[in-house]
C-alpha positions in Angstrom: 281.8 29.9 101.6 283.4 31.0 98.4 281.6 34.3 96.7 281.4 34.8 92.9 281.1 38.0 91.6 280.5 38.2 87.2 281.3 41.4 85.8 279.5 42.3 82.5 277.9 44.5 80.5 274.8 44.4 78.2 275.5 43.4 74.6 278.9 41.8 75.6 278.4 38.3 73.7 281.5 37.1 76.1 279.7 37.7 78.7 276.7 35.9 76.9 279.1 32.6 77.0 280.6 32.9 80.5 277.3 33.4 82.1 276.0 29.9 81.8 279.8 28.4 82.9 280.1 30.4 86.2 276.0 29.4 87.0 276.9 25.6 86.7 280.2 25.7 88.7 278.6 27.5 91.3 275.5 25.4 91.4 277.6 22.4 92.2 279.1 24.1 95.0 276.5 24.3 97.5 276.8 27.7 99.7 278.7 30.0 96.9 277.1 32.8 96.7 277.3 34.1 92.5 276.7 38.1 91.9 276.5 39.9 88.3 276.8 43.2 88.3 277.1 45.6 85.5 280.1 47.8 85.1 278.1 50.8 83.3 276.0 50.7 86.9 279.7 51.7 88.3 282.0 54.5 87.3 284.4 52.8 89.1 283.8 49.6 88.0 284.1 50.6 84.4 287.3 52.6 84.7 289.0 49.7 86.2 287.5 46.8 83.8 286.0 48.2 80.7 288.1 46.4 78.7 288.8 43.0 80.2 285.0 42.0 80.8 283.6 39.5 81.7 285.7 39.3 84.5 285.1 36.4 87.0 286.2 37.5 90.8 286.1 35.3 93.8 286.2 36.2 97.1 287.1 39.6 95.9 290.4 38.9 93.9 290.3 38.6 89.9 290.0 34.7 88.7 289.5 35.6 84.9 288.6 37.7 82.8 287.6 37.2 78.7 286.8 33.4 79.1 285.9 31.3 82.3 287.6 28.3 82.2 284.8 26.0 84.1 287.8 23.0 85.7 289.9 26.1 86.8 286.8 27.9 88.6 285.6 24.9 90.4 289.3 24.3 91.7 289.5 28.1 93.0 286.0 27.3 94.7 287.4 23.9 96.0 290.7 25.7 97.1 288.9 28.5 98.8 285.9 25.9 100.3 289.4 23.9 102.2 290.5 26.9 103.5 286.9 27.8 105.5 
């Protein structure tokens, strides 16, 4: 099953509005796992996205980043779901 990781940080109000899109794709895909991490609780993490946040991976590999498009999430989950 697919796994969503949400990259954010605190006071990011983009963040604020992708939250709620990724939780509702990924509640109607039974089995996806969704993650939220921080990228201030990385060093890592923050070199590599401090400026693109929220950024939306699955399975890994970037999706989005800035906006989540909600129909274009839940076709990556479908893709990735057919391919299990």
């Amino acid at each position: 099953m697919p796994a969503v990781m949400l990259l954010t940080k605190p006071g990011c109000h983009l963040c604020d509005d992708a939250r709620p899109i990724v939780e509702r794709v990924v509640a109607a895909h039974p089995g996806t796992t969704l993650e939220e991490r921080s990228i201030l609780d990385d060093d890592d993490l923050r070199t590599e996205y401090a400026e693109d946040i929220p950024v939306v991976l699955v399975d890994g590999r970037v999706h989005s980043n800035w906006h989540v498009d909600a129909d274009r999430l839940a076709r990556a989950l479908e893709q990735t779901e057919a391919r299990a």
